[in-house]
Each structure stands twice: as structure tokens, then as C-alpha cells.
N, C-alpha and C positions, 0 to 999 in steps of 0.2 A: 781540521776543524771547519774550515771554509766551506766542504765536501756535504759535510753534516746539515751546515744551515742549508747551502743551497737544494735539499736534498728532503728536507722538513719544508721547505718555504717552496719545492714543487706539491710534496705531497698536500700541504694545506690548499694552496690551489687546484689542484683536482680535485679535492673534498670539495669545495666551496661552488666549484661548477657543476660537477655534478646533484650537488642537491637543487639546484632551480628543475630539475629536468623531473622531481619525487612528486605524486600526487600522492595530499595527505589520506591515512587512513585507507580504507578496505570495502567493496562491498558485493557481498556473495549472496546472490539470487537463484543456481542453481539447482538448489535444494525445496525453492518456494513453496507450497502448498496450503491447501483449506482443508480440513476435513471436518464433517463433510465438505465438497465443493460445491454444494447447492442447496437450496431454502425453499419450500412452499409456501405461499404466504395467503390468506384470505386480500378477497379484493374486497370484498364490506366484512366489517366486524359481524356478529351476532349480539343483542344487547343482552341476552339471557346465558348463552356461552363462553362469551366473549367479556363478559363485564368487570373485572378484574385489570384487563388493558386496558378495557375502557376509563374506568373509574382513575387507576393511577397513569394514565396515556404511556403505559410503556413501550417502547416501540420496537420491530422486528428488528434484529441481530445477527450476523454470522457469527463464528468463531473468528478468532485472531489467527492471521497466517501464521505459518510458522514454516520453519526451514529458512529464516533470513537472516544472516549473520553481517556485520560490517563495524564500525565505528562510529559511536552515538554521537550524535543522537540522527537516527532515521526516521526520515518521513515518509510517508505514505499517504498517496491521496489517489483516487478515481478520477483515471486519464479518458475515458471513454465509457459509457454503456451503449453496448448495440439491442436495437430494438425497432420494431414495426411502428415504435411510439416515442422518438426521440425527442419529443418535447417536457416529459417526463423525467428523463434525465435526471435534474436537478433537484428532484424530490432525495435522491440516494445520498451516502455522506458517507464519510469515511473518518471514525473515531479511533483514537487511542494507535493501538500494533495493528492496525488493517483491517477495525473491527467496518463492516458493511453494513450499515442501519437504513431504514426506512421507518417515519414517522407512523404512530398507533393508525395514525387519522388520513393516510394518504391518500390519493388521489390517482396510481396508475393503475390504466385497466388491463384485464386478462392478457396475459400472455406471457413470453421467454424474452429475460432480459440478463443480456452476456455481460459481465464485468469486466472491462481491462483498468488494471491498477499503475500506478508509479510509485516505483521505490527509489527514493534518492538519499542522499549524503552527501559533507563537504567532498566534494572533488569527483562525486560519481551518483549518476543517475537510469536506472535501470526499468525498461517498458516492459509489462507482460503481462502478455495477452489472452483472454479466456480463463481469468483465474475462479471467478465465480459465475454461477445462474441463480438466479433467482426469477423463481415460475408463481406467477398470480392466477390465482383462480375466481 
């Protein structure tokens, strides 16, 4: 009987050790994507074309990534945009599943602007890079 405890009373010890060494939950980024992975966007609205934006300021949108699987709740946010016009930057936001928005009413001029996003969760944090363009005209 003696054989038993001491025998239960290793195995609880090695359970006990080895769980400090577990990070909780999962997160799988391998699958990531946009589709599309890019947006055209006007650099001035139209008030005749365009007024409908205008009128209720809705603002440009990607799609929500998708291919990102892990343990809730994940965040996502815009870890960088590359651009000839990196003071801009900050006009860009990052709502909800990854969605990429830019206000009705912004302010960055012509050109290619690369997205790199971060996807993180408890215990895991994941960079990657070139996931969307978004081209102003």
C-alpha cells in the first residue's frame, strides 16, 4: 500500500511541474489572409458621386481577415504601415476581426500603403507582414 501512495504522490508531482511549463490556449496564423488583399480608394470624395459617403461619413473598409484560428478572445491591431507618407499612418484603424478602415473624410495623399497587422492572445502574439495595400488615388 505504501508502494501506491508513494507512487500517486510522484505522479501528482510531475502533473503539478509540468503544468507551469503549458502556455494557455492556441494561436494559428498560418492560414491568414484578406481577400481581396487590397482597396482602391478616392483621395477626394466627389460631392455629386460620392454623396451618400458623404452625407452618412461612411468610411472605407476591408474585409475581415480570415484564416486565423486560436483562443478567444484575439486581437488585432496595425503594427506598422509602410509608405512614402508615414506621417499618415495614424489616420488607418483596425476594427472588430481585422477589419482595415479609413475615415470618409481623410487626409492621406496618393499612393501605396502596405499593412502589417498583429495578431495576438493570452500567451501568444503573432507579426505579419504585407497583409493588406491599400492604393489612393
Amino acid at each position: 500500500m505504501r508502494e501506491v501512495y508513494i507512487l500517486v504522490f510522484g505522479l501528482l508531482l510531475l502533473m503539478q511541474a509540468g503544468c507551469h511549463d503549458v502556455t494557455v490556449g492556441y494561436l494559428e496564423t498560418r492560414d491568414a489572409v484578406y481577400q481581396p488583399d487590397s482597396m482602391i480608394i478616392k483621395a477626394v470624395l466627389d460631392p455629386d458621386e460620392d454623396a451618400r459617403q458623404i452625407e452618412f461619413e461612411i468610411p472605407w473598409q476591408s474585409t475581415s481577415i480570415e484564416g486565423v484560428l486560436g483562443t478567444a478572445p484575439i486581437r488585432y491591431s496595425i503594427r506598422s504601415v509602410e509608405s512614402e507618407h508615414p506621417e499618415v499612418a495614424g489616420q488607418f484603424t483596425m476594427q472588430g476581426k481585422g477589419i482595415i478602415e479609413l475615415p470618409w473624410n481623410h487626409t492621406v495623399p496618393p499612393g501605396r500603403y502596405v499593412i502589417n497587422i498583429r495578431v495576438a492572445n493570452e500567451g501568444y502574439t503573432v507579426d505579419l507582414d504585407s497583409m493588406y495595400t491599400v492604393i489612393v488615388r
